[in-house]
C-alpha atoms as one frame of an Amber mdcrd trajectory, in Angstrom:
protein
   0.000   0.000   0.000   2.484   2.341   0.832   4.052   1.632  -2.610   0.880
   2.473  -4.194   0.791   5.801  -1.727   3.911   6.525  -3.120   3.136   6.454
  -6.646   0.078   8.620  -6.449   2.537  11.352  -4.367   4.841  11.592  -7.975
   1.862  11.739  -9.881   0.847  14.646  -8.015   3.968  16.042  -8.126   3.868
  15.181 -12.032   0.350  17.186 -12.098   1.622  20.213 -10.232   4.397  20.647
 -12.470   2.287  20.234 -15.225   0.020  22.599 -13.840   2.143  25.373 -13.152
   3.294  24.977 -16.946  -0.072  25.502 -18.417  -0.956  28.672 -16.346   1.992
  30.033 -17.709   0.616  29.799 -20.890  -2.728  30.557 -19.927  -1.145  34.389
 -18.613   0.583  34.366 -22.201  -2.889  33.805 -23.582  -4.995  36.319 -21.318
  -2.505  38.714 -22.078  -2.847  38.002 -25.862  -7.195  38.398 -25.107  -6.707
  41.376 -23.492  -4.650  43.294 -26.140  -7.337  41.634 -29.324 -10.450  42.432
 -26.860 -11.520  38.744 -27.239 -13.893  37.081 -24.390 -12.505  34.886 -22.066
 -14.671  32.362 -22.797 -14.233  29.822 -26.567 -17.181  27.759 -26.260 -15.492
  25.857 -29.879 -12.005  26.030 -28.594 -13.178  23.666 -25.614 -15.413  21.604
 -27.202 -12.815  20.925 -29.545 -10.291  20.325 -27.100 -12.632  18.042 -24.678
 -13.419  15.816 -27.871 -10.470  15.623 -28.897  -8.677  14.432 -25.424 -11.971
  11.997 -24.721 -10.914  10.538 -28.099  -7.840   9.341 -26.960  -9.206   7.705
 -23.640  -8.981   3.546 -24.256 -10.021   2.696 -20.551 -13.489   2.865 -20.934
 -13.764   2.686 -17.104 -12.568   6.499 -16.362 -13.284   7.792 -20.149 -16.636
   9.536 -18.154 -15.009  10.526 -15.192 -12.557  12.751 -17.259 -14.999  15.519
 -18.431 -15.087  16.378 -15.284 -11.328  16.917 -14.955 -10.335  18.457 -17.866
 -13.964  21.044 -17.728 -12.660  21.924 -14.087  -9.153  22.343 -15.406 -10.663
  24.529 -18.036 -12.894  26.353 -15.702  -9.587  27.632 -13.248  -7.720  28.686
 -16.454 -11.035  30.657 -17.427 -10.971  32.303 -13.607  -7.032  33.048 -13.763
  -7.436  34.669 -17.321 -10.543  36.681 -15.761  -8.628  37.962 -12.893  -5.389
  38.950 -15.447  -7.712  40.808 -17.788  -9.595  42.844 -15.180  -6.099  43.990
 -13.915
C-alpha cells in the first residue's frame, strides 16, 4: 500500500508541475485576449479540445469521469485569465 501511496505522491507532483506549466501559458494567452479584446470564454475552442482528449481515452472505465477533470481544469484557467484581464 504504501508503494501504491507513493506512486500517487509523484503523480501529483507530475500534475503540479504540469500545472504550473499551463498557467503560464494561460497568462501568455490572457494577455494576448486582453490586447485583441476577445472574451474569455471559446465555447469551440473547448469543445474541440474536450473531444479531442476523450478521443484518446482507451479505458473505458474512467473515459466519463474525465470531463469532469479536464472542464474543471478549463474552468480555473477561465478564472485566472478573468482575474489577469480585469487587472
Amino acid at each position: 500500500m504504501n508503494d501504491l501511496r507513493a506512486e500517487i505522491d509523484r503523480i501529483d507532483d507530475e500534475m503540479l508541475t504540469l500545472f504550473l506549466k499551463r498557467m503560464k501559458v494561460v497568462k501568455k494567452i490572457a494577455l494576448e485576449k486582453k490586447k485583441q479584446g476577445l472574451d474569455v470564454l471559446n465555447q469551440d475552442r473547448e469543445k474541440e479540445v474536450l473531444t479531442r482528449l476523450i478521443s484518446k481515452i482507451e479505458n473505458k472505465e474512467v473515459a466519463g469521469l474525465y470531463p469532469r477533470f479536464i472542464t474543471n481544469v478549463m474552468e480555473i484557467s477561465r478564472l485566472y485569465q478573468s482575474y489577469l484581464i480585469k487587472e
